[in-house]
N, C-alpha and C positions, 0 to 999 in steps of 0.2 A: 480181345477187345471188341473187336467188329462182330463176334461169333454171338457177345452178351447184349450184342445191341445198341453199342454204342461208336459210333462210326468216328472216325481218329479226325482233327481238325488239323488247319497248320502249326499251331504249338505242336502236337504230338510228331507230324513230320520232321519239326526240325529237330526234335529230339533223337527222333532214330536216325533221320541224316547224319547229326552227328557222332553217333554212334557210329553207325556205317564207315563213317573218317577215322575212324581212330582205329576199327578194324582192319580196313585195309590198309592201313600205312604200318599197322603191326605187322601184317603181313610179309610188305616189301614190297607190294607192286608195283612194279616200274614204269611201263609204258601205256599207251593209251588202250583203253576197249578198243578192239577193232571188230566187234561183231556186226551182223546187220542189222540197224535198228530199226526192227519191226514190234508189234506189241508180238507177235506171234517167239522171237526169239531172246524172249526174256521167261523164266520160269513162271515170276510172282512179282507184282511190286517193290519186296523187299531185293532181289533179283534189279530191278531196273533201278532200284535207290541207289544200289552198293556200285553199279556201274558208271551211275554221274558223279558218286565221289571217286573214284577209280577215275573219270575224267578229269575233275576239277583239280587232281592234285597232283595230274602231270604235266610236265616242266618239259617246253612249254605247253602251253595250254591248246586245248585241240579246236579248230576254227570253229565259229557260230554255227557253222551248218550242220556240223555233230551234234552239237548241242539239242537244236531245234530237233533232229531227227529222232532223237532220246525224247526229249518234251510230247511228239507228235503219236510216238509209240506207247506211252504213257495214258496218254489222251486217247487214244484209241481202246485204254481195257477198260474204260469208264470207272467212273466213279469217284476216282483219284486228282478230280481237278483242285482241291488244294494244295497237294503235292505238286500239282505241275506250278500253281502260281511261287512255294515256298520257293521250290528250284531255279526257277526265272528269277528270283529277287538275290537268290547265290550267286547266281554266275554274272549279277552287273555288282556286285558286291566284289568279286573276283576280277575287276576288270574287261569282263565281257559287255560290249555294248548292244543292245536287242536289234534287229535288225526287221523288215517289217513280216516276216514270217512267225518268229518271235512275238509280235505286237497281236498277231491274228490269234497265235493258240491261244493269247492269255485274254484277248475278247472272247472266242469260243469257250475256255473256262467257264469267266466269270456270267456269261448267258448261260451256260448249262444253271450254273448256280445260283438265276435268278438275279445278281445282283449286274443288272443292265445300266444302273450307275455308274457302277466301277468299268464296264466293259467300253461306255462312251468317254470317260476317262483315258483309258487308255489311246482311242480313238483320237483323241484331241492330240494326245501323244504323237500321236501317230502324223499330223497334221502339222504339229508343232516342228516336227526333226523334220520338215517338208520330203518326208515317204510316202509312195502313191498307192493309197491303197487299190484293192483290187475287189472284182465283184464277190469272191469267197468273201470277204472282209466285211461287205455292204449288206450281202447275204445275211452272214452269222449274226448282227447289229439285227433286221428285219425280224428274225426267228427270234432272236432274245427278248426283243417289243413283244412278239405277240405270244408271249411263252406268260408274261406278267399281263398279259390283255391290255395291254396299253397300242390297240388296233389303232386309232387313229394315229397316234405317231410313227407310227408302223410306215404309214399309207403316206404319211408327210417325208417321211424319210425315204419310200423309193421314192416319190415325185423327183426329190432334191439328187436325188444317185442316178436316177434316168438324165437329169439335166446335166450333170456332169461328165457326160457323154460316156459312161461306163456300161456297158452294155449287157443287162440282165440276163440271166440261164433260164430254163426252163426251172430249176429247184426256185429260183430265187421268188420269178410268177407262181409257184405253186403256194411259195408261203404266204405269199403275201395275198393272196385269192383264197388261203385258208382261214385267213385271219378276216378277210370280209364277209365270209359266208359265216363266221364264226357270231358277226353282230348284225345280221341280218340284210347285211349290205350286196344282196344274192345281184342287184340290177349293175350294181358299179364290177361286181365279179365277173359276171358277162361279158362287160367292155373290156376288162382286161386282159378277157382271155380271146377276144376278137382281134386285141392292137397285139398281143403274143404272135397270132397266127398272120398279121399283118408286118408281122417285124422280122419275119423268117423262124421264129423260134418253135420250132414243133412238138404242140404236146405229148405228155405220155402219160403212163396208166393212173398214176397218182392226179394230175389234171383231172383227166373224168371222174375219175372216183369223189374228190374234193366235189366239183358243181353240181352231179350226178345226187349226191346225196343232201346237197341244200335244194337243188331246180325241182327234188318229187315235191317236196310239201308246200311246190306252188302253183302256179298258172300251166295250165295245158300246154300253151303256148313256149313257155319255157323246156316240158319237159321233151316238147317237140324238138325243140332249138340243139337240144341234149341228146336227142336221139339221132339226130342226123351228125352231131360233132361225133357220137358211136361208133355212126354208119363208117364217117370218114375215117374212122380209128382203125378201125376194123378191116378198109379197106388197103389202109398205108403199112400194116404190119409191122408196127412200129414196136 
């Protein structure tokens, strides 16, 4: 299917999931996966399918944090983020309640997949069950804005996550300085990246690279500004 060019959606997931259940229960398997869940020790997707049903249908049920680690290894071989949403929608089907780890993969999905509606959705979710999200969480939201160029909301939503006293990573200031240099907003990028190095948070090579290539095609002055943030880079072996 994938090979002819046509990439499987969640209908088709939940079809081979179920497949996948009725195989392993012909089987006999009895007790949980115990492998480590990484995407690295799974063969193939269909490999990580047959092991969440292999989970979901042992008695009892194996805690949330198996679950997510499955989810996160899934999410890690790309591509397959409607599989990871179908799976998430089994396991609270099964009694499983999400927990905010849980809440983060399926915003990081549905950003990957563009649909930053559904991922603020979930967000509200998340706010609703009063669970705290965390800067990954505020991150992933930021990146998914400016994945759909929706830069201004972007820029409105750190303000509101700085204010919340959650405290930015350097990935988080990368994205969000990508996404202004992206609409021309090279002067507001600058300040951000002056109150970064004000804030303790120390650049790295993706920072320069991001200003570096919006600060040539402008004022001397900036690419001065650019060459000395270099110097310092250069200097701190970062």
């Amino acid at each position: 299917m994938e090979e002819d060019g046509c990439p499987p959606d969640e209908i088709s997931y939940n079809v081979i999931i179920r497949g996948f259940s009725i195989t392993r229960m012909n089987q006999g398997h009895s007790s949980g996966d115990n492998r480590n869940m990484s995407a690295s020790s799974f063969r193939d997707i269909e490999d990580a399918l047959a092991s969440f049903n292999h989970m979901l249908h042992t008695k009892p049920l194996p805690c949330i944090i198996q679950f997510n680690k499955l989810l996160s290894a899934i999410v890690k071989m790309g591509q397959y983020y409607d599989a990871v949403i179908s799976l998430s929608r089994q396991m609270e089907l099964a009694g499983l309640s999400p927990d905010i780890y849980t809440l983060s993969i399926l915003i990081n999905c549905f950003s990957h997949l563009q649909r930053v509606d559904l991922a603020f959705s979930v967000f509200s979710k998340i706010i609703k069950l009063g669970l705290q999200p965390d800067v990954v969480t505020f991150t992933t939201l930021i990146n998914g804005l400016c994945k759909v160029g929706k830069f201004a909301q972007a820029v409105e939503f750190f303000d509101n996550f700085e204010a919340s006293g959650c405290q930015p990573t350097v990935y988080t200031y990368n994205t969000i300085m990508n996404g202004l240099c992206k609409i021309g907003e090279t002067t507001a990028a600058a300040g951000l990246f002056k109150k970064m190095e004000g804030a303790g948070c120390q650049p790295n090579v993706v920072t320069y690279t991001v200003l570096i290539d919006a600060f040539v095609k402008i004022s001397g002055a900036y690419v001065s500004f650019m060459a000395d943030g270099v110097s310092l880079y250069s200097r701190s072996n970062v």
